[in-house]
C-alpha positions as MATLAB code, in Angstrom:
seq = 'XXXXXXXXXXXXXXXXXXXXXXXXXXXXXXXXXXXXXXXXXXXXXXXXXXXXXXXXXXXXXXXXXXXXXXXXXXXXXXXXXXXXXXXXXXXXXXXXXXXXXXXXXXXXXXXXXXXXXXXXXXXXXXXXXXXXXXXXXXXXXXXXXXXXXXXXXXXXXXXXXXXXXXXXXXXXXXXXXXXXXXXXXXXXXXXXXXXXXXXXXXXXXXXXXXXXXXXXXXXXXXXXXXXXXXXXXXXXXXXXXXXXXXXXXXXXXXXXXXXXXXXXXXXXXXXXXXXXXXXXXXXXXXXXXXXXXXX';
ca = [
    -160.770 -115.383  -52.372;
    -163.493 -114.174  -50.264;
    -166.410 -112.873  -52.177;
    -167.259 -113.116  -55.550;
    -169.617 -111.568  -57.904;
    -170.914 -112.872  -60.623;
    -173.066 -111.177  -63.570;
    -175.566 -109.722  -60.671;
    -178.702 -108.088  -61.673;
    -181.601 -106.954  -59.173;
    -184.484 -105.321  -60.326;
    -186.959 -103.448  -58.758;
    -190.765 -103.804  -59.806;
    -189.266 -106.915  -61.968;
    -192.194 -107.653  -64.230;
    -193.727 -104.667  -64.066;
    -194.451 -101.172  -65.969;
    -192.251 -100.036  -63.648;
    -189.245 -102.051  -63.469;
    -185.855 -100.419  -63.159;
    -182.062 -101.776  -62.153;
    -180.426 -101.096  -59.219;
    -177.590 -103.701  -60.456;
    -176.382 -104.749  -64.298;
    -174.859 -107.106  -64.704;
    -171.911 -106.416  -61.870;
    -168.651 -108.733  -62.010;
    -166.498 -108.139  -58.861;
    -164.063 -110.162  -56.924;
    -163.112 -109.089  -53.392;
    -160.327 -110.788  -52.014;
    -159.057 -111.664  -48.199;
    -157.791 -108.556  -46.507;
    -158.427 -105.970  -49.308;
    -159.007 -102.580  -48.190;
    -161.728 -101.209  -51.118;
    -163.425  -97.849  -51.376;
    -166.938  -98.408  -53.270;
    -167.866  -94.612  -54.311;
    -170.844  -93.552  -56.549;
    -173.661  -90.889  -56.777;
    -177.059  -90.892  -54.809;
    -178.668  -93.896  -57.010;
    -175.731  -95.493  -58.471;
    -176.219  -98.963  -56.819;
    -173.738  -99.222  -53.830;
    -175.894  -99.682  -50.844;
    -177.574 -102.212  -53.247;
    -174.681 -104.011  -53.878;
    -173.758 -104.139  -50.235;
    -176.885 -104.756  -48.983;
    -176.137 -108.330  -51.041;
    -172.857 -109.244  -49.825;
    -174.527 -109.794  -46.873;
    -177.317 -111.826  -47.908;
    -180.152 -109.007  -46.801;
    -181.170 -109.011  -50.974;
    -181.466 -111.424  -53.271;
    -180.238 -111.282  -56.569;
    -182.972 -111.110  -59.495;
    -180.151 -112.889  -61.640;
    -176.455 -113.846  -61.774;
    -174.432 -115.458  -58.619;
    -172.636 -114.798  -55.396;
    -169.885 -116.922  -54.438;
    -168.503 -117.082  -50.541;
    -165.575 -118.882  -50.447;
    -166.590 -120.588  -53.549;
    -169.894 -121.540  -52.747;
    -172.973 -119.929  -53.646;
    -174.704 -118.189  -51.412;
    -178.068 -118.891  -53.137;
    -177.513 -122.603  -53.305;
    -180.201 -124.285  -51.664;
    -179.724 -125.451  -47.795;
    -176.929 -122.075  -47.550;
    -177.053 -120.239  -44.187;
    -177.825 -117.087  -44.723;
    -177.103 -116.249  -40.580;
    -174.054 -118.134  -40.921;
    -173.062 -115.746  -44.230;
    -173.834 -112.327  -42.212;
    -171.642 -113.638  -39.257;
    -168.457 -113.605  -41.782;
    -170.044 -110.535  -43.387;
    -170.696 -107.652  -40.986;
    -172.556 -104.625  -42.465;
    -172.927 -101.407  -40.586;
    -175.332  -99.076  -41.570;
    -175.461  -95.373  -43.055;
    -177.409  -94.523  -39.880;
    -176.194  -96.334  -36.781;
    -180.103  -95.761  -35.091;
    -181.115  -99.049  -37.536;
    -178.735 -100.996  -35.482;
    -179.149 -100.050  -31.879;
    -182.313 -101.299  -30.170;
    -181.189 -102.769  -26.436;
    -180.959 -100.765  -23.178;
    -177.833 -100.509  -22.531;
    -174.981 -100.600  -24.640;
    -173.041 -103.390  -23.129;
    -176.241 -105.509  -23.844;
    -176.505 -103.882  -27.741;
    -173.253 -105.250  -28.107;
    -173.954 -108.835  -27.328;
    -177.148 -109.161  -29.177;
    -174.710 -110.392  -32.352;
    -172.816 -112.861  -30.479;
    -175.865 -114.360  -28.291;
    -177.749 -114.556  -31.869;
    -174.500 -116.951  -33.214;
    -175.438 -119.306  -30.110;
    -172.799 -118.325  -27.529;
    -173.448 -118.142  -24.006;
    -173.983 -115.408  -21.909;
    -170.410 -115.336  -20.407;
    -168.875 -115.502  -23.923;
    -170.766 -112.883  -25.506;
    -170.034 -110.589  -22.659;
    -166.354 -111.584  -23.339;
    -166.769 -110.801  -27.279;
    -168.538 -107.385  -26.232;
    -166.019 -105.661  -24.246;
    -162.841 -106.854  -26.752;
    -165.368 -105.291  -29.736;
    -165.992 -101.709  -27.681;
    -162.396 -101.999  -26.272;
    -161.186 -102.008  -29.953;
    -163.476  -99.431  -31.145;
    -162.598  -97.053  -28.053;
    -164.995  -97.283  -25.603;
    -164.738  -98.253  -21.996;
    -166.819  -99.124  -18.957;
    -168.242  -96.173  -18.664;
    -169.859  -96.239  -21.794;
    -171.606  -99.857  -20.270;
    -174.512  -98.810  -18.735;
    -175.919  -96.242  -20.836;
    -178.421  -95.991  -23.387;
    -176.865  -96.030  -26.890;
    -179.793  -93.673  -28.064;
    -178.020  -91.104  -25.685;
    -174.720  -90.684  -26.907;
    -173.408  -88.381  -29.707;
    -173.117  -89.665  -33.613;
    -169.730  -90.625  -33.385;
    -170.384  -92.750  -30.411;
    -173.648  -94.381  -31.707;
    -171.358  -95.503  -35.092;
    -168.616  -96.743  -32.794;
    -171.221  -99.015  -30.851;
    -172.784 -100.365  -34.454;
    -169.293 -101.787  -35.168;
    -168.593 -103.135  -32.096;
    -171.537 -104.780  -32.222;
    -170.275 -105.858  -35.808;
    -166.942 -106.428  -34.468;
    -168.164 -108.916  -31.737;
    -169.678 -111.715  -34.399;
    -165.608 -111.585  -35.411;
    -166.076 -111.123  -39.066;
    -164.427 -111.746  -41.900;
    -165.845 -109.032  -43.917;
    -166.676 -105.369  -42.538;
    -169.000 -103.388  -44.330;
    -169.406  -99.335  -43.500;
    -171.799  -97.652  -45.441;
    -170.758  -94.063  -45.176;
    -169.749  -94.195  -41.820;
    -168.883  -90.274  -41.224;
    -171.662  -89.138  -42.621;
    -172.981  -86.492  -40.191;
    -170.024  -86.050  -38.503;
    -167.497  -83.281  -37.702;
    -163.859  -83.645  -38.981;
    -162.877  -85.103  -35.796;
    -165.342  -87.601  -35.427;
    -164.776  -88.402  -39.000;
    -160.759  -89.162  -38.884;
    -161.746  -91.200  -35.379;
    -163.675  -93.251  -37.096;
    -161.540  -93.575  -40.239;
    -158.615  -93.569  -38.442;
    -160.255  -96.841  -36.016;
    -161.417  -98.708  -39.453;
    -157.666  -98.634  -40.861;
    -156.233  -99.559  -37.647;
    -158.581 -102.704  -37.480;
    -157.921 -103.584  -41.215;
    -154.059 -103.207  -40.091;
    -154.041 -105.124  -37.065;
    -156.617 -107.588  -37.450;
    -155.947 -108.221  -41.335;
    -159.902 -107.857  -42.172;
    -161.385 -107.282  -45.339;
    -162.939 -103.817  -44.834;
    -165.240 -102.232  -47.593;
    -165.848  -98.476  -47.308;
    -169.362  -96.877  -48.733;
    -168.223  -93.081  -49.277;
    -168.775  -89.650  -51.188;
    -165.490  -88.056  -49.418;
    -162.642  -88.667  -52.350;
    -160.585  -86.914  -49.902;
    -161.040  -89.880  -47.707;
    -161.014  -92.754  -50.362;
    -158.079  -91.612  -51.824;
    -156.247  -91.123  -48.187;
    -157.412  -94.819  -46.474;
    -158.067  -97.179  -49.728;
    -155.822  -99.461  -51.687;
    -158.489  -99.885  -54.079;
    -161.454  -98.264  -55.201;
    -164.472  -99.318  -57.491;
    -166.850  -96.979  -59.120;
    -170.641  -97.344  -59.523;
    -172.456  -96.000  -62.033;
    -176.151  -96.030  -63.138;
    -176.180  -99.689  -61.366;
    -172.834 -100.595  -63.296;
    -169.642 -100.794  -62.165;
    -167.275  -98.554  -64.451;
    -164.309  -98.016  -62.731;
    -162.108 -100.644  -60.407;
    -158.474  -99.890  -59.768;
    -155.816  -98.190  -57.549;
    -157.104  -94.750  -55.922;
    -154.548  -93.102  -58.430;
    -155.636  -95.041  -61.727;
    -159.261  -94.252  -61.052;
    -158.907  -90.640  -60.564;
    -157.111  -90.392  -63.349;
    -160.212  -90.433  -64.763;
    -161.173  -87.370  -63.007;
    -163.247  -85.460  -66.247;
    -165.332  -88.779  -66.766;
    -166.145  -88.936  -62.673;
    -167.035  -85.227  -63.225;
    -169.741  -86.462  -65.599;
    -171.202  -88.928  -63.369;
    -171.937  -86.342  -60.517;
    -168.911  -86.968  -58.676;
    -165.196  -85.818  -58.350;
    -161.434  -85.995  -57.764;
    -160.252  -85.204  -54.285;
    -159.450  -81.265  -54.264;
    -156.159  -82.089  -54.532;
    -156.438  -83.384  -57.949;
    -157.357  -80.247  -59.120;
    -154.536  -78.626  -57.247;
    -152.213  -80.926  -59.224;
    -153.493  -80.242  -62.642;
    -153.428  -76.246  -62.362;
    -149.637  -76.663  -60.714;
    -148.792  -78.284  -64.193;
    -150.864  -76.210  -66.346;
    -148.486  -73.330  -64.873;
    -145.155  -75.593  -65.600;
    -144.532  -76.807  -62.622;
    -143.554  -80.476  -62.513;
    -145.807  -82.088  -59.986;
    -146.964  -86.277  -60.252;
    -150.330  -86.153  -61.985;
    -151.206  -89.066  -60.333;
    -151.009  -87.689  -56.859;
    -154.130  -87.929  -55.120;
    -153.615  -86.956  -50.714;
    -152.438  -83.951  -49.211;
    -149.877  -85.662  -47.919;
    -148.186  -86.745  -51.354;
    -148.566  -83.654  -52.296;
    -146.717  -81.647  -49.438;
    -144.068  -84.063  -50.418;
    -143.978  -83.548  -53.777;
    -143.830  -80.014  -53.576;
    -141.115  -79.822  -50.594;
    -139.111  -82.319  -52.340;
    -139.453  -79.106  -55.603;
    -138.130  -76.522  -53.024;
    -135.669  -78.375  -51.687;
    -134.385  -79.016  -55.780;
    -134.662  -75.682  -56.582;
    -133.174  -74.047  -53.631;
    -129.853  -76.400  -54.019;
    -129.461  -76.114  -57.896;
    -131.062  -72.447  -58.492;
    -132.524  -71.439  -60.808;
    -130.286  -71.302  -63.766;
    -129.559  -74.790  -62.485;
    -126.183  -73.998  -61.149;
    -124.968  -75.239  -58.025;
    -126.315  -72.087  -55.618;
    -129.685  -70.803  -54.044;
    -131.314  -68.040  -56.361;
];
């Protein structure tokens, strides 16, 4: 077990005429080398709850546990928490502030005490993972394109050799391409280097394609937790929060309504090319009177 929540609360203007939550009481347990969507509308609490994995808020009540120990306890390294935790930002600018982007890079690493040499070392495996090569060294990381910038915020994630990897809706901005490159790099790394990887998103499309699990936020709450396919399931009730199925969902569900017999429960493209081939290829053997013959 990696991270657990426990009960969390945080309030904003606590005390006040104007206090509000951003958390109620949330109970959530992620565990080592889960792959989990965290979706929700503008407001519902996910950067919030992110933004305390990591240590970067503090809970106005309840617990979180790290490997079984609080991370609140007194005497708790907070710097030792965010090297096993690794958060990358919405908007990669927040993270890049160095000259070059070799240097960026090994600001995490240097920061964890390492030497020169070694953080160097940890640098180019980090940008070698995420894609980037020598070229990429030397230049300003305010100068590159938005796909680039995110994939230098990771490596420089990447190079503090986390546990945990946070993204908080890293696409957003970008063109389809940039988007799968970056999805596509986050599922290799949770496939080849067995990380825990937690993906901030308002793509279903993409939630329901790279995620084993997803949790819902809601209001502060969390409402939903549970397979892609069980949570969309739930597809009217997300409707009613501001959010939605993936388009395919819908797809699905007017397939049936016109007697075809599709899985309701499919929720990618993919499954559903499959699905529907697999239909054809029924049909076109058995015809349609269900004798032995194409129709």
């Amino acid at each position: 077990m990696a991270i657990e929540v426990k009960n969390l609360c945080h309030i904003y203007g606590q005390d006040t005429i104007f206090e509000q939550y951003a958390l109620k009481n949330v109970d959530l347990t992620i565990r080592d080398g889960e792959f989990i969507g965290l979706i929700g509308h503008t407001g519902s609490g996910k950067s919030t709850l992110t933004q305390h994995l990591n240590g970067l808020l503090k809970a106005s009540s309840g617990d979180i546990l790290y490997n079984g120990e609080s991370i609140y306890r007194e005497g708790f390294s907070m710097k030792e928490l965010r090297s096993h935790v690794g958060l990358v930002f919405q908007y990669p600018e927040h993270q890049l502030f160095e000259v070059d982007v070799l240097t960026d890079v090994c600001f995490g690493p240097k920061n964890q005490g390492l030497s020169q040499e070694e953080a160097e070392a940890r640098a180019r495996e980090a940008l070698a993972l995420t894609g980037l090569d020598e070229s990429f060294y030397k230049q300003s990381p305010f100068e590159l394109s938005g796909g680039q910038k995110r994939r230098v915020a990771i490596a420089g994630v990447l190079a503090m050799k986390p546990e945990v990897l946070i993204l908080d809706e890293p696409t957003a901005g970008l063109d389809p391409k940039g988007r799968d490159d970056i999805l596509g790099l986050v599922a290799r790394l949770h496939a080849e280097q067995g990380m825990t990887v937690i993906l901030v998103s308002h793509s279903m499309e993409d939630v329901a394609r790279y995620v084993s699990r997803l949790v819902v936020m809601n209001h502060g709450e969390k409402v939903f937790d549970g397979t892609p396919r069980e949570v969309f399931r739930h597809y009217k009730e997300l409707e009613a929060m501001g959010l939605a199925a993936p388009q395919i969902t819908y797809v699905v569900h007017a397939l049936r309504e016109r007697g075809i017999p599709v899985d309701e429960d499919i929720t990618t493209v993919e499954e559903a090319r499959d699905a529907i081939l697999a239909l054809w290829k029924k049909a076109k053997g058995t015809g349609c009177c269900g004798e032995d013959k194409t129709c």
